[in-house]
C-alpha positions in Angstrom: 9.5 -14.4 32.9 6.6 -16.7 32.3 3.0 -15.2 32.1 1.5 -15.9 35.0 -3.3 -15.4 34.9 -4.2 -13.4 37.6 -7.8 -14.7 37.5 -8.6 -17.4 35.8 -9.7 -18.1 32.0 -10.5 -21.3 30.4 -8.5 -22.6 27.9 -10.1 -23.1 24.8 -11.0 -27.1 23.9 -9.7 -26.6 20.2 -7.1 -24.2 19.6 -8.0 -20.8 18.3 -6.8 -20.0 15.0 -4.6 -16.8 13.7 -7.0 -17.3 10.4 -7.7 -20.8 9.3 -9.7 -21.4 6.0 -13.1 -21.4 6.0 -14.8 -23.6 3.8 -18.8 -23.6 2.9 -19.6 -26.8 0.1 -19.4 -25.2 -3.0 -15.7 -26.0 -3.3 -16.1 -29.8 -3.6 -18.8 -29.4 -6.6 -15.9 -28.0 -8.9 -13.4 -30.3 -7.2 -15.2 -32.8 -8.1 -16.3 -31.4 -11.4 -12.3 -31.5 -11.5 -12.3 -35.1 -10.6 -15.4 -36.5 -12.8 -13.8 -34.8 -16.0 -10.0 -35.4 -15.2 -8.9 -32.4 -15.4 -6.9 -32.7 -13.0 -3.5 -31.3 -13.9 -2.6 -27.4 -14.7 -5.9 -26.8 -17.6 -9.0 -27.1 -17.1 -12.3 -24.6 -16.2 -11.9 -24.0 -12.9 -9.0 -22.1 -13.9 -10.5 -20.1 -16.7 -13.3 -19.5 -14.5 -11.1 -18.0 -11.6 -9.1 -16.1 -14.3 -12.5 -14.4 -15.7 -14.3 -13.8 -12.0 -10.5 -12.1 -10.8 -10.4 -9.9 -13.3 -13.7 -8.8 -12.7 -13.2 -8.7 -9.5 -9.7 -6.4 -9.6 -10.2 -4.9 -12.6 -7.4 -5.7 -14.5 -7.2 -7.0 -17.8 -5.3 -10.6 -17.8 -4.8 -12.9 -14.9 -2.8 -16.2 -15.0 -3.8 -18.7 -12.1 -0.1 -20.0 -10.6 0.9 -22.1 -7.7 1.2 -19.8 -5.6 1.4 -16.1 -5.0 5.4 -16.5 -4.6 5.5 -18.1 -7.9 3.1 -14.9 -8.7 5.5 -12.3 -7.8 8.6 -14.0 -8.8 7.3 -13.7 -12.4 5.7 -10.6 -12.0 9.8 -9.5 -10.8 11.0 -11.0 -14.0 8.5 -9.5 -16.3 9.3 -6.2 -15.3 12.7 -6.9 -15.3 12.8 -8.2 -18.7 10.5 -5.4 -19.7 13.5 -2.6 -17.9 16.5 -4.5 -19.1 15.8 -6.6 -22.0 16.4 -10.4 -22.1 18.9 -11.8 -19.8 22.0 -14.0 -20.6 22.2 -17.7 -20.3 22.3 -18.3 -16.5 21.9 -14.5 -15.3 18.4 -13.1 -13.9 16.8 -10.6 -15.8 18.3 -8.0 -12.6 21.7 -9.4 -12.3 23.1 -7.0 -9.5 20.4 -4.0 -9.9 18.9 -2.1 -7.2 15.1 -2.9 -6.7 13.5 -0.5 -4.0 11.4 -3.0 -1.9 8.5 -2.8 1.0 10.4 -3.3 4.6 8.0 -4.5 6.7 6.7 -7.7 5.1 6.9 -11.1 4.6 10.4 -12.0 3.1 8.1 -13.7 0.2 7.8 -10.1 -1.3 11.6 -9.8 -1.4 12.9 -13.1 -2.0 11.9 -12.7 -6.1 14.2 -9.8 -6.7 16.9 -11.6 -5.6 15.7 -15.3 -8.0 16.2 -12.4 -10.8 19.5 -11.3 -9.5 18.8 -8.1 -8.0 19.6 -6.4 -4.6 17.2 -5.1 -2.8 17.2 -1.9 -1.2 14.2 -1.5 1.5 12.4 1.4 1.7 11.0 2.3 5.7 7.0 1.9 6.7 4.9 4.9 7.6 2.4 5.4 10.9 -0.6 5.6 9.1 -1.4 2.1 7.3 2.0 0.4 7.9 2.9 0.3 4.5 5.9 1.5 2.4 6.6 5.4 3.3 5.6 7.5 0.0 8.4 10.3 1.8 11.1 7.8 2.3 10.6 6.4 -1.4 11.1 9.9 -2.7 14.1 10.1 -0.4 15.4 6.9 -1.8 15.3 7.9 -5.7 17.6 10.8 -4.7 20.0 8.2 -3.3 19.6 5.4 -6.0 18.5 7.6 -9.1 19.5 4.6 -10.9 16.3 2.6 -10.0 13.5 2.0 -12.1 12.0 -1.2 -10.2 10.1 -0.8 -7.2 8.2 -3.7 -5.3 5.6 -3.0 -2.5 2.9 -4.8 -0.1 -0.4 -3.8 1.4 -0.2 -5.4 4.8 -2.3 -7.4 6.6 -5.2 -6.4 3.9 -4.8 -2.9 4.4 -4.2 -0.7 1.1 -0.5 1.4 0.7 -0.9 5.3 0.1 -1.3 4.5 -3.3 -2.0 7.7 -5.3 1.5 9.3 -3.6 3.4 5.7 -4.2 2.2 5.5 -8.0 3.0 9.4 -9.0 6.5 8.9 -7.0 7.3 6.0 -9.7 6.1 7.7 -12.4 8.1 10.5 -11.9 11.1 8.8 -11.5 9.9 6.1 -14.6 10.0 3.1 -12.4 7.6 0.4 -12.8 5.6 -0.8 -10.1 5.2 -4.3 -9.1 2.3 -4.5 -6.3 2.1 -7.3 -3.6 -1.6 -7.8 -2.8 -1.3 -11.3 -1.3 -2.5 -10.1 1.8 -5.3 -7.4 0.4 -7.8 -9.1 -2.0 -11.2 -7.2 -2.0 -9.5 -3.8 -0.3 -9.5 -0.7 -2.4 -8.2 2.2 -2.5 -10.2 5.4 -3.0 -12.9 3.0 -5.2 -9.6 1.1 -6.8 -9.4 -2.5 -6.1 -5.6 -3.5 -4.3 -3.6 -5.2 -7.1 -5.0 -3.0 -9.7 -2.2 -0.6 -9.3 0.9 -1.9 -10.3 1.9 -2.7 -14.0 2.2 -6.1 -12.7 0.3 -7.3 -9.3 -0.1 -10.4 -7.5 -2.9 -12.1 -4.9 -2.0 -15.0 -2.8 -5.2 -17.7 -1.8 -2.4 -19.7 0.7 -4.9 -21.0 3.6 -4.7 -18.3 5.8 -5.6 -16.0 3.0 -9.4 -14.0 3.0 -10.4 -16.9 0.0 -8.1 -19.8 -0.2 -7.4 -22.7 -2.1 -5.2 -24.2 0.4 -2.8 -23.0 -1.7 -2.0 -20.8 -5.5 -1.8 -17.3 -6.3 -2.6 -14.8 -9.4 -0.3 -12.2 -11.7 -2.2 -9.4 -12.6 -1.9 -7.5 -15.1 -3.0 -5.1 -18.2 -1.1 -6.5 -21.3 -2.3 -9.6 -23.0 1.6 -10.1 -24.1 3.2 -10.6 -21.0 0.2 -12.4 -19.3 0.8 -14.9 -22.4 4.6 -15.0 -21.5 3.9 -15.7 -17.8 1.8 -18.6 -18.7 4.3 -19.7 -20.9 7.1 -19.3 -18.4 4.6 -20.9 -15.8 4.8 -24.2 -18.1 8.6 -24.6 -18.4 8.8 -22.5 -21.3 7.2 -25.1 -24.0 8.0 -23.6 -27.4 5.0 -24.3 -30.3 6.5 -27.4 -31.6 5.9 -31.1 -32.3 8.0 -32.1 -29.7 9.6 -30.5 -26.2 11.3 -27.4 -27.2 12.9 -25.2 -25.2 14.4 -21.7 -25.6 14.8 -19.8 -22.3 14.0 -20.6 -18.7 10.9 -22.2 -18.0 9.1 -23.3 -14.1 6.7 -25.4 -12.9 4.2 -22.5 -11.7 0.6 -23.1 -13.5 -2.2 -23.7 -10.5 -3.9 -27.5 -10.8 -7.5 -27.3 -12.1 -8.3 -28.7 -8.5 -6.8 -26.0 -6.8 -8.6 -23.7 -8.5 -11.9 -25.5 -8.2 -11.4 -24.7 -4.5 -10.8 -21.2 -5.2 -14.1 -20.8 -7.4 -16.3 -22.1 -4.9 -14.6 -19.7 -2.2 -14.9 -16.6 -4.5 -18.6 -15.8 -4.1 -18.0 -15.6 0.1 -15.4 -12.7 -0.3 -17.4 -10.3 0.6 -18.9 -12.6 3.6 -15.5 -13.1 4.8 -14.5 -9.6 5.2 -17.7 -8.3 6.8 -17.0 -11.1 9.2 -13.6 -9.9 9.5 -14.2 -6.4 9.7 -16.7 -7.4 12.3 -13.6 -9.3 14.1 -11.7 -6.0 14.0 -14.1 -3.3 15.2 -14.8 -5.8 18.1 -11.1 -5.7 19.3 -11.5 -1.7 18.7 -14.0 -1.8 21.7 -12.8 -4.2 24.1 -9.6 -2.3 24.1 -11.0 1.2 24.2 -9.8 1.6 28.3 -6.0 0.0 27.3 -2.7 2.1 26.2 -3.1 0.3 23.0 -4.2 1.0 19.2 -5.3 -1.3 16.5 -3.8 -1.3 12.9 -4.4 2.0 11.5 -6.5 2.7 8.4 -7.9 6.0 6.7 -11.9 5.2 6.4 -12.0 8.4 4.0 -9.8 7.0 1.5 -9.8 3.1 1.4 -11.7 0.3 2.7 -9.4 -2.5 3.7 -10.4 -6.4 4.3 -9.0 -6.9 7.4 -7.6 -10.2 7.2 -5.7 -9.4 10.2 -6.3 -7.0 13.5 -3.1 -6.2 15.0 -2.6 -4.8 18.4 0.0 -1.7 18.9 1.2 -0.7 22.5 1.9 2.5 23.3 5.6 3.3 23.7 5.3 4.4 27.7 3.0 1.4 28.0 5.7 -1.2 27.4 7.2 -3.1 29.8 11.0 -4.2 29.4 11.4 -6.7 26.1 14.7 -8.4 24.5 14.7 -9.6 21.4 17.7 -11.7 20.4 17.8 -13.8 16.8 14.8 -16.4 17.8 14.2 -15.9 21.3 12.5 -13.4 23.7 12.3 -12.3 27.6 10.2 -9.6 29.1 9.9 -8.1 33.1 6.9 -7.5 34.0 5.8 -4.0 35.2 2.6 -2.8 36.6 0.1 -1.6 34.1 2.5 -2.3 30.9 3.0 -5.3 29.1 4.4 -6.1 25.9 4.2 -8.2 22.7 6.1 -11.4 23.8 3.7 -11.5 27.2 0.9 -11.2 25.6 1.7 -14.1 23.0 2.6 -16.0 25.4 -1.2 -15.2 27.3 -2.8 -16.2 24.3 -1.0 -19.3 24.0 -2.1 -20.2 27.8 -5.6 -20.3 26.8 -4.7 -21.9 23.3 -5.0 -19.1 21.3 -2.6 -18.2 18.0 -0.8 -14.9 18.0 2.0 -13.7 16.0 4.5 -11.1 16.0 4.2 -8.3 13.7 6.4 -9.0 10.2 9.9 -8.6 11.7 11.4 -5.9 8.7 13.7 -7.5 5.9 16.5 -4.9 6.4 17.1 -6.7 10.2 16.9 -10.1 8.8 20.2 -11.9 9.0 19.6 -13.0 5.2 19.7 -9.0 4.3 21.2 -6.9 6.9 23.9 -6.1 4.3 21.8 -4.5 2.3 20.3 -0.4 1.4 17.3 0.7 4.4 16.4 4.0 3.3 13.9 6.2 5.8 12.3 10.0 4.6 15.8 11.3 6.4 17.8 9.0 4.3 19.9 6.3 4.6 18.7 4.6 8.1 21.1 2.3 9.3 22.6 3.8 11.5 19.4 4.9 12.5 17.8 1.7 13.5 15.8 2.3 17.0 17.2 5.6 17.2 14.8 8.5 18.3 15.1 11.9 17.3 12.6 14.5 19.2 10.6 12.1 20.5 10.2 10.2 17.4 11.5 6.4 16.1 13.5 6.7 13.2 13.2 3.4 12.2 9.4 3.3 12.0 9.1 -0.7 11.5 11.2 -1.7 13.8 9.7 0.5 16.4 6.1 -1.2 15.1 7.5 -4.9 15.0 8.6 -3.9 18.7 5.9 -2.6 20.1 2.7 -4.8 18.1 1.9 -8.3 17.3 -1.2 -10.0 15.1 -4.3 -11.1 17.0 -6.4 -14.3 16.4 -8.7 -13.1 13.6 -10.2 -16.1 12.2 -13.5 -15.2 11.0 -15.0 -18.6 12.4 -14.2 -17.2 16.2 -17.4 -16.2 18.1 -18.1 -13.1 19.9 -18.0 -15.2 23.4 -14.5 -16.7 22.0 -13.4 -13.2 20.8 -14.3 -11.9 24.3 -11.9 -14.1 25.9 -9.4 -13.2 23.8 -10.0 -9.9 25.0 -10.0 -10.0 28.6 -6.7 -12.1 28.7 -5.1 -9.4 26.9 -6.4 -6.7 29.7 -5.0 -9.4 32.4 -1.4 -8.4 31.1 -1.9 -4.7 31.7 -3.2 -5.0 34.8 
């Protein structure tokens, strides 16, 4: 059914943003710094500013500016694969049909480089407590697949992983760890910035990111040789010669001078942006203090995430009837529930952006064929199954039951409180 006000709220006269960049001036002084040089292709010192000030920022030894945080993680992949399994043959990625243990509930961007480099991923289920990759279900998933020695996870929607269980679990199994903080610049981790963690780590500034430069991303990492390979690789694999040589596989990955001119003038607002974001969330906290709902969870003792996004949880005896089929939705109304797909569609009434929580990669059609591991084990058949009370399939029960609020840090108080009330209008 349709969602149908049961008093009346203004639609907003511009559309309401999921997160939209936010620009303050400084950007076009080093794009056009960029411009009045010309340097305006993939050198230049916008980029070896934005290499010094992330790894300042993160802590990490090396950064190479890329073209985007994809491009990012798909060489972070082959780095480590190269590292685990030595140099590929002509035509083969460097994990040509290896396992690779991967987050579950994320974007498919996380999950897509293992298989550029040949490998399979297996995904690993998400816990309660920050949404993030289950430290018990990885442990439960090197006793199925000792074999592995790759694992790649994601901090979602800015909030840091259990990273002190996550990192010990690899080491003991000596797997290397490749860390997705696209989402998660400027959140730490028990004083630890996100994508200082993994061997190799990536941060995305795509425009809905905290910082953007409408587009690029960053590998992170410690060692000076493979941060000189990446860049290499990021140039199509020039060799040091007098004219274009080439001896293995190369890409067209290095960030423009441009871009990154956009991304030094956003980097001194980071910590503006996720006050004002934090701000967003703790607002949301409030307003829906009388509702059977919960935001996305965090642990205040032990990290400090930037919120990109607030995300809205109902509780399981709160929801009303929902199907789900491959790309559409219905719901039935029922008196005092709701459930994500009304409430979406309440947002869009007043013209406000909302999003479903990451739908997990082991019930995409593109991988439904492949390993989904949960702390009892192998979780296929398991998917939406309860035992005592409780989901098996932990992201599947959280893409089911939550969905991403509008969070851009532009959005007023007065806005926000709109937002608010028309999500209380489908619960009551």
């Amino acid at each position: 059914m349709a969602f149908e006000q049961t008093g009346r709220i203004e639609p907003f006269d511009k559309k309401l943003w999921l997160a939209s960049p936010t620009m303050h001036g400084e950007e076009m002084t080093y794009v056009q710094e960029a411009y009045s040089t010309n340097w305006m292709s993939t050198v230049g010192e916008n980029i070896d500013q934005i290499e010094r000030i992330t790894c300042e920022k993160i802590g990490c030894g090396h950064a190479v500016a890329l073209s985007a945080g994809t491009a990012a993680l798909h060489l972070a992949v082959r780095l480590a694969g190269q590292e685990l399994y030595g140099q590929p043959q002509a035509g083969h990625g460097t994990l040509e049909g290896r396992r690779v243990f991967a987050s579950d509930m994320t974007f498919d961007a996380t999950v897509n480089p293992i298989c550029y480099e040949g490998g399979i991923p297996v995904f690993i289920d998400t816990e309660r407590d920050t949404w993030n990759m289950d430290p018990a279900a990885l442990r439960k998933a090197f006793e199925l697949y000792p074999e592995v020695k790759l694992v790649v996870m994601a901090h979602l929607y800015g909030t840091p992983g259990k990273m002190d269980e996550l990192v010990k679990i690899c080491e003991e199994h000596g797997a290397v760890l490749v860390e997705d903080a696209a989402e998660s610049l400027g959140a730490s981790y028990k004083g630890i910035q996100t994508g200082a963690f993994g061997k190799y780590s990536c941060i995305s500034f795509n425009g809905n990111k905290i910082i953007t430069g409408s587009a690029g991303g960053m590998l992170l990492t410690d060692s000076r040789e493979a941060a000189d390979r990446a860049r290499k690789w990021s140039t199509q694999s020039r060799e040091a010669a007098p004219w274009y040589q080439h001896e293995e596989l190369g890409y067209n990955y290095r960030m423009s001078n441009v871009i990154a001119g956009v991304v030094r003038g956003q980097y001194p607002h980071l910590e503006e942006h996720i006050a004002q974001k934090k701000a967003i969330y703790e607002r949301y906290k409030e307003g829906f203090r009388d509702l059977p709902v919960s935001m996305n969870p965090y642990d205040a003792d032990v990290c400090e995430p930037n919120f990109w996004l607030s995300c809205l949880l109902i509780d399981q005896d709160a929801m009303c009837r929902q199907v789900r089929g491959e790309t559409e939705a219905c719901y039935v109304k029922e008196k005092g529930k709701s459930c994500p797909t009304e409430i979406l569609e309440a947002l869009l009434s007043i013209r406000a952006e909302g999003r479903p929580i990451w739908k997990p990669m082991h019930m995409q059609p593109i991988y439904r064929t492949h390993g989904f591991v949960t702390e009892m084990g192998s979780g296929r058949a398991m998917t939406n199954a309860y035992i005592e009370g409780a989901c098996v399939d932990v992201g599947m029960d959280i893409f089911q039951r939550g969905l991403c609020l509008p969070s851009d840090n532009k959005m007023t108080a007065g806005q926000q409180d709109r937002v608010i009330e028309i999500v209380k209008q489908c619960f009551a």
